[in-house]
C-alpha atoms as an extended CHARMM CRD file, in Angstrom:
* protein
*
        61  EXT
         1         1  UNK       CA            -28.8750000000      -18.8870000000      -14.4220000000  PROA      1               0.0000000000
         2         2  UNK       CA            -29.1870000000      -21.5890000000      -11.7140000000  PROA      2               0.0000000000
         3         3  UNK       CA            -25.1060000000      -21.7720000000      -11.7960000000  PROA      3               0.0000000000
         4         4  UNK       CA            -25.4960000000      -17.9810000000      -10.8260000000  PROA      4               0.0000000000
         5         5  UNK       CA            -27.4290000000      -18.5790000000       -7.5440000000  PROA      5               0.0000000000
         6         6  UNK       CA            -25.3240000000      -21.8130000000       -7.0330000000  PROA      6               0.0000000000
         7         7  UNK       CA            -22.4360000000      -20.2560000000       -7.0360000000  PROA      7               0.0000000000
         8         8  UNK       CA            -23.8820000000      -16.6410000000       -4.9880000000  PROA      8               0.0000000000
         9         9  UNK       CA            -25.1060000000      -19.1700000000       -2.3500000000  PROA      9               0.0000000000
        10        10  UNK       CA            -21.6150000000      -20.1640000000       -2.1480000000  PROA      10              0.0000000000
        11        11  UNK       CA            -19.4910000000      -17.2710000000       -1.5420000000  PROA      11              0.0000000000
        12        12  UNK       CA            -22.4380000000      -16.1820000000        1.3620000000  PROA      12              0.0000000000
        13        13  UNK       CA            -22.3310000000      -19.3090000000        2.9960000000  PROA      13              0.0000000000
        14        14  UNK       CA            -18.3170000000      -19.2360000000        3.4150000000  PROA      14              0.0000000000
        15        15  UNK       CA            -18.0930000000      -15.0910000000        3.3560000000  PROA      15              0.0000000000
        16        16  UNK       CA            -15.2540000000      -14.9710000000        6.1990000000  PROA      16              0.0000000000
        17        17  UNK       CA            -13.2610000000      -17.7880000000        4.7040000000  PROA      17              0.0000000000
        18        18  UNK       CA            -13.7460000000      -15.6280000000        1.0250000000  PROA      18              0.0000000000
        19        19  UNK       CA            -12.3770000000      -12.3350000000        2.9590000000  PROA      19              0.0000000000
        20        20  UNK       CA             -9.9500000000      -13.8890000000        4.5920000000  PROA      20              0.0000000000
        21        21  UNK       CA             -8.2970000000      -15.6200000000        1.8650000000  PROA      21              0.0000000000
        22        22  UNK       CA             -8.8970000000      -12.5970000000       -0.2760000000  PROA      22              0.0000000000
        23        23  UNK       CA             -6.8690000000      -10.6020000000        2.3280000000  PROA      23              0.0000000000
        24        24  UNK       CA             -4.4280000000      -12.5210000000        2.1750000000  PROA      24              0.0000000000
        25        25  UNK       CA             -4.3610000000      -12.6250000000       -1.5120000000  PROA      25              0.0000000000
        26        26  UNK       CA             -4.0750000000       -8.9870000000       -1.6230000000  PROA      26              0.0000000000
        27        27  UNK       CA             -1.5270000000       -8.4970000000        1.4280000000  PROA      27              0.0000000000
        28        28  UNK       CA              1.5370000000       -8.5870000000       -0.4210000000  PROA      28              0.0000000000
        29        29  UNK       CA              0.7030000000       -5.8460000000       -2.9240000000  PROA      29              0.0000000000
        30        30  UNK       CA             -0.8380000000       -3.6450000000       -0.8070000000  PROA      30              0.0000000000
        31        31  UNK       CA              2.5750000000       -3.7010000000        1.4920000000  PROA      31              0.0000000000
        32        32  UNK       CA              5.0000000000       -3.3620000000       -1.9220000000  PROA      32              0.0000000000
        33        33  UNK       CA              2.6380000000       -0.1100000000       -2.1820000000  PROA      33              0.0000000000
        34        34  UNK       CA              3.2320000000        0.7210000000        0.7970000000  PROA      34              0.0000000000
        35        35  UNK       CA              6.8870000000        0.1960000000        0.9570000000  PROA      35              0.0000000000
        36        36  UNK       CA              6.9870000000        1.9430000000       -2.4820000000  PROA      36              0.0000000000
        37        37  UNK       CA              5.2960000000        5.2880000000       -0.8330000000  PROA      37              0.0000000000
        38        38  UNK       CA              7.5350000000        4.8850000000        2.4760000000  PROA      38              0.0000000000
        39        39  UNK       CA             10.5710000000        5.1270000000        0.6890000000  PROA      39              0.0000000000
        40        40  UNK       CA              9.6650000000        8.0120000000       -1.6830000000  PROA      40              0.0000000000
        41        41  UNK       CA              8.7900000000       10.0950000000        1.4240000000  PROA      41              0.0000000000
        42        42  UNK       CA             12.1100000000        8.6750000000        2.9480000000  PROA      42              0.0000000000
        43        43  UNK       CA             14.0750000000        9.4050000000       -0.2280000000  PROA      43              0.0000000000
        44        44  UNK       CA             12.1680000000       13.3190000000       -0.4880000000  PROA      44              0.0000000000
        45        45  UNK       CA             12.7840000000       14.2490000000        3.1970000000  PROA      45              0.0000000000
        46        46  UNK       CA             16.5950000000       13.3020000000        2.4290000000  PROA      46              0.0000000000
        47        47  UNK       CA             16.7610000000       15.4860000000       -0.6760000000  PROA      47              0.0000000000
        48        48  UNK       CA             14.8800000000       18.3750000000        1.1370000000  PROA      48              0.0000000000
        49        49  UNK       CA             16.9620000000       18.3190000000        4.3150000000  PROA      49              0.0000000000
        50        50  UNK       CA             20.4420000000       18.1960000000        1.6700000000  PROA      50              0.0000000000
        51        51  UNK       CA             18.8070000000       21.4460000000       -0.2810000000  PROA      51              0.0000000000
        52        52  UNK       CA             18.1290000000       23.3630000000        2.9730000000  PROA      52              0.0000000000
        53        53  UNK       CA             21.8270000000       22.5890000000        4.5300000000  PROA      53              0.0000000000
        54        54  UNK       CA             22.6160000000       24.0230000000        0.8740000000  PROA      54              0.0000000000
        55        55  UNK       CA             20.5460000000       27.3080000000        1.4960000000  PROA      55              0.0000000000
        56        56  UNK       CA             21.7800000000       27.3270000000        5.3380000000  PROA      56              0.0000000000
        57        57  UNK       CA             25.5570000000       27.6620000000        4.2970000000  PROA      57              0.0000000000
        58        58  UNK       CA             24.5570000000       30.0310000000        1.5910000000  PROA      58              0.0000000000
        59        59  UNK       CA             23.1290000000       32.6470000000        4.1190000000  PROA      59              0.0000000000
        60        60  UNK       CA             25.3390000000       31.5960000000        7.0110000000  PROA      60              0.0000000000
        61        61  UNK       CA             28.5270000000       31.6670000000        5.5710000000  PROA      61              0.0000000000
């Protein structure tokens, strides 16, 4: 039990340096997510304007 409060006085003594290297830790896959979502809606918005030029010379022409 004592390594339990050892190791909780720990982390709250050094809580920004924990955060920050946590952060930092985390940054990469948190952008691959984020690149992942960016070019799905890139990828959709290219398919939907393609369908509606295909609708626009159905009714036009």
């Amino acid at each position: 039990m004592s390594t339990i409060t050892k190791w909780k006085n720990v982390f709250l003594e050094h809580k920004k340096i924990v955060k920050t290297i946590t952060l930092f830790l985390c940054l990469p896959f948190g952008l691959t997510v984020l690149n992942l979502l960016l070019s799905t809606l890139f990828q959709l918005g290219i398919y939907l304007g393609t369908f509606i030029r295909f609708l626009y010379h159905i009714v036009v022409y």
